[in-house]
C-alpha positions in Angstrom: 236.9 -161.5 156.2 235.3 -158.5 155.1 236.8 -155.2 156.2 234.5 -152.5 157.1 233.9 -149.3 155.3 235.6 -146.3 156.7 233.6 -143.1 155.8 233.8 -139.3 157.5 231.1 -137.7 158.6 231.0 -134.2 159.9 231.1 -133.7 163.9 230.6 -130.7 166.1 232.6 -130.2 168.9 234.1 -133.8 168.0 235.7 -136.0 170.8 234.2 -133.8 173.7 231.0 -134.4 176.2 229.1 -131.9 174.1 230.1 -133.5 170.3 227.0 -133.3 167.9 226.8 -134.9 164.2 225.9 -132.5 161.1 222.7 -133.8 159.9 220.6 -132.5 156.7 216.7 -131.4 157.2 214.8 -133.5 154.5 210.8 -133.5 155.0 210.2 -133.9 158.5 213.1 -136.6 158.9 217.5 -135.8 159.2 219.7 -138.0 156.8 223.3 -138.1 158.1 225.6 -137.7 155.1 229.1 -140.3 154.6 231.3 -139.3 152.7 233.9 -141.7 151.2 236.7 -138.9 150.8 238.1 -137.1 153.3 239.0 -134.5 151.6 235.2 -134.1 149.8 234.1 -133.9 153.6 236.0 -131.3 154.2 235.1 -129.3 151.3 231.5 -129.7 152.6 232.4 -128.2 155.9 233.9 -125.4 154.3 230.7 -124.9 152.0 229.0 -124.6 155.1 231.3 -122.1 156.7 230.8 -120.0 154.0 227.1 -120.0 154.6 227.6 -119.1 157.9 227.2 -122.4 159.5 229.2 -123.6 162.8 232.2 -125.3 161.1 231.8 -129.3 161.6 235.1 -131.1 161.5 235.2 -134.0 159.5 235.8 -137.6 161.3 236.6 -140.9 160.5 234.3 -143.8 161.6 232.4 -147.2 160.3 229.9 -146.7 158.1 227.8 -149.7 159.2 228.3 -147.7 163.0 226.4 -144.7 161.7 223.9 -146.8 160.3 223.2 -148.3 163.2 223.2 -144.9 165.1 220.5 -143.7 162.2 218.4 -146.7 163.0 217.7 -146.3 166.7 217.8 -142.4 166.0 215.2 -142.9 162.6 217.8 -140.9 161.0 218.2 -141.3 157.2 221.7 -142.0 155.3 223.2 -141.6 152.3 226.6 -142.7 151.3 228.5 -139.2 149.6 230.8 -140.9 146.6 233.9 -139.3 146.0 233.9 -136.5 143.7 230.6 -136.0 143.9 228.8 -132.6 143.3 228.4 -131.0 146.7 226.9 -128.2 146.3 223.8 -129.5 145.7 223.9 -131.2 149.2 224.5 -127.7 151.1 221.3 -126.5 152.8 220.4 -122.9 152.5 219.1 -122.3 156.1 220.3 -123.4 159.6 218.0 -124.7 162.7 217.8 -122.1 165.1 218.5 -124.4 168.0 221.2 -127.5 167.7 221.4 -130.7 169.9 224.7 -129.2 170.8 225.7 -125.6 171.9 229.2 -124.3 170.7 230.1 -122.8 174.2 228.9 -125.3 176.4 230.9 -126.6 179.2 230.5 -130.3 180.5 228.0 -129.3 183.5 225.7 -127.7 180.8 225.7 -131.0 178.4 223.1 -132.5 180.4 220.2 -130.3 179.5 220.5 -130.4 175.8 219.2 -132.8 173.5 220.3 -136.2 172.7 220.3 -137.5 169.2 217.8 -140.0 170.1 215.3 -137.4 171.4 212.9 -136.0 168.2 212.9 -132.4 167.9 209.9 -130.2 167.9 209.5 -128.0 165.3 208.2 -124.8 166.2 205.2 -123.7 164.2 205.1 -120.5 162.4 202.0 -118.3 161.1 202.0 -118.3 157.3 202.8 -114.0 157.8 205.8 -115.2 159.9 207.3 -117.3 157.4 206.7 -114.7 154.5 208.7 -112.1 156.8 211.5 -114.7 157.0 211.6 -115.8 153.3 211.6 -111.8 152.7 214.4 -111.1 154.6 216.2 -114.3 153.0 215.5 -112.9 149.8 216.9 -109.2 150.7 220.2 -111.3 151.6 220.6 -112.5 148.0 
């Protein structure tokens, strides 16, 4: 019998009505990251505190679960190792609008985005996105 793969993944809101999963922006597609430690998980979340990022809480679950959740999402995956260099993994910007709000109570749930909807991305005029990557840069 094989035993399946326990992996963490980062949740917001985890074990509510209004829970959403930490995805990374890569291309036009999200990749769901597994990590095999706990405790590298929650090194990740704090990396992404400290880049002002909702803090995601780091849950246990089957990996071959998530990778069925990534298939009838068309999410990508990647399996984290443990000890592996995270900071390479951090993203430097946040979506402006989650699948998920922070505050939300239950009635409000309904109107936001499932994971199996796709997202739209909002297009910006080239001068738009040269103001944003200017005011980025004045943050450095």
């Amino acid at each position: 019998m094989i035993t399946p793969m326990r992996v963490f993944v980062l949740m917001f809101n985890a074990r509510t009505e209004n829970e959403g999963i930490h995805t990374i922006r890569v291309g036009d597609r999200n990749k769901i990251l597994m990590f095999e430690s706990e405790d590298d998980a929650t090194r990740f979340s704090l990396l992404l505190e400290a880049q002002d990022f909702p803090a995601p809480t780091p849950e246990p679950i089957d990996a071959e679960e998530i990778k069925e959740f990534c298939e009838s999402a068309g999410y990508e995956w990647e399996i984290v190792p443990e000890n592996s260099p995270l900071i390479e993994k951090v993203p430097e910007l946040n979506v402006e609008e989650t699948d998920w709000q922070p505050d939300a109570s239950k009635e409000d749930t309904d109107q936001y985005i499932r994971p199996s909807q796709q997202l739209e991305e909002p297009e910006l005029s080239d001068s738009e996105l040269d103001n944003i990557r200017r005011k980025l840069e004045g943050l450095l």
